[in-house]
N, C-alpha and C positions, 0 to 999 in steps of 0.2 A: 897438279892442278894449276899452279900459278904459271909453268910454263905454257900449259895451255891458251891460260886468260892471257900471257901476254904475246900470243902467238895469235889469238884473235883479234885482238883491240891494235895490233901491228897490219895485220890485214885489213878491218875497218879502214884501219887512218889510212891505206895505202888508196881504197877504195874511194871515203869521203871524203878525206878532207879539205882535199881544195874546194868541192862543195859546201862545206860546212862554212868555209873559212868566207865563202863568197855572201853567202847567205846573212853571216854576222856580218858581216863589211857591208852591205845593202842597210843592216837594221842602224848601224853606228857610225859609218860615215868616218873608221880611223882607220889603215891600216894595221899599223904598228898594233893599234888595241885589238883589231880583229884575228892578228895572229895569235896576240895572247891569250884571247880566248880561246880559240880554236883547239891554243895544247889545251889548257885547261878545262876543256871539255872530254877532251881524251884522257884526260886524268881520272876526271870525276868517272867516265866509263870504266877504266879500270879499276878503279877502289868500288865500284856500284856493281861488278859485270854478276856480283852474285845475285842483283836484283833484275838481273836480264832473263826473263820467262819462255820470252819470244812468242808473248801472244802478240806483236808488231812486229814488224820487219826490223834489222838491227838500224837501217837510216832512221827511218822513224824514230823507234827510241835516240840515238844520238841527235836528231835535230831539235827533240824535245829538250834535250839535256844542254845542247847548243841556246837554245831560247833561253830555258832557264836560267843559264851560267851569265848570257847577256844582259835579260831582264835584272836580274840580282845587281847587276853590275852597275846599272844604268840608275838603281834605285839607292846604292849610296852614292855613288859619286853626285848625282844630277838630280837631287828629289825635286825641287822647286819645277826647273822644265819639263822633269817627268808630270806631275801632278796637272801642268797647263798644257800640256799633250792629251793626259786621259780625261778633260773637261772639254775637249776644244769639239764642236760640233759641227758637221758639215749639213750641207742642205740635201735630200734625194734627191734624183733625174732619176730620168727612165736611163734603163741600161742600153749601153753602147756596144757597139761590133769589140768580140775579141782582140781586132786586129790592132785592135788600141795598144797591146799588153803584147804585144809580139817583136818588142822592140829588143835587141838585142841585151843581154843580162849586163853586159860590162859597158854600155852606151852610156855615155854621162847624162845624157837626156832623161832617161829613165831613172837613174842614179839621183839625180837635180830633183827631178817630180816629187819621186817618191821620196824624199826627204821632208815636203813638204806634205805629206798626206799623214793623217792623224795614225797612231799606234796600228789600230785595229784594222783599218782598210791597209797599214801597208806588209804587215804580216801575213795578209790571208792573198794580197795580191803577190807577194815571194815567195810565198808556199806553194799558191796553185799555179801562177802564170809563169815564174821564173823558174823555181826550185820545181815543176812540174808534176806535184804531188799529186796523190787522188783526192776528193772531198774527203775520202772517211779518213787519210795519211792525216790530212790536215788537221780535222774536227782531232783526230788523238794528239797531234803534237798539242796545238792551239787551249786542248782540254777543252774542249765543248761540243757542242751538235752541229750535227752535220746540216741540217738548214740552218741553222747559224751562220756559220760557213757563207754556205748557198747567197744568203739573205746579203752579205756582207760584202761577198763578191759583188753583187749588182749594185751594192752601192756605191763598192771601193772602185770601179772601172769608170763609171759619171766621173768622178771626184779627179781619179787620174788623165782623165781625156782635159777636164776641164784644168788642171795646173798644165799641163803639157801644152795645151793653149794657153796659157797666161804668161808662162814662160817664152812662147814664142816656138815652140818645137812643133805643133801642129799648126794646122791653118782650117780655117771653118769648114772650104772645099772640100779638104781633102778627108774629110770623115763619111 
């Protein structure tokens, strides 16, 4: 069996993980740490792979485990800007053309925005826009409902058009 599990979680990583690795490095803004994770999540997949069902897909499950390993992370090293991240409140707009979010994953533009977009819009905007998951990939990584999800996207695309203009990257025209 163990040959097994490490003959799957070697494929996995062969599969994921420069996605995975991308995905962390969008949430944390380090390389170096986003590598660290990345094994570290491949770890955790293999010491956990007896809690893999596969009632998800196996990205699924590792993105979720990718979250997790990051969130954890972010919550000792950083409590204090964690804490003023999960408080910070944006205003609603009406929702904006996709094309907002079609901006290339490795674009420092998008990279810059989304650093400045609160937790929760910039999770669900890497999950669905970048990492090109379905609603329901997401609602399972995310742990929540899928109009959650829904609801959060139309908020988090307002949010991301309007830094992307404050930063200077869009322009009013061109929306």
């Amino acid at each position: 069996m163990s040959n097994d599990k490490q003959q799957v979680i070697s494929e996995w990583y062969s599969q994921y993980s420069h996605s995975i690795f991308s995905y962390i490095l969008l949430m944390i803004q380090d390389q170096q740490l986003a590598e660290d994770l990345t094994q570290e999540t491949f770890i955790k997949a293999y010491k956990n792979y007896a809690s893999f069902k596969g009632n998800s897909s196996p990205k699924t499950w590792l993105f979720t485990i990718a979250r997790h390993t990051t969130i954890d992370y972010v919550r000792k090293r950083k409590p204090v800007s964690y804490l003023k991240e999960l408080l910070t409140v944006k205003k609603d707009k009406e929702p904006l053309p996709d094309e907002v979010v079609q901006i290339k994953e490795s674009s420092k533009e998008l990279y810059d925005a989304l650093s400045h977009l609160k937790k929760t819009y910039r999770d669900v905007l890497i999950l669905r826009k970048v990492k090109e998951f379905s609603t329901k990939e997401t609602a399972e990584i995310l742990n929540c409902s899928e109009s959650k999800v829904k609801s959060t996207l139309n908020r988090a695309i307002p949010a991301l058009e309007k830094q992307l203009l404050k930063e200077g990257y869009l322009h009013e025209n061109s929306i």
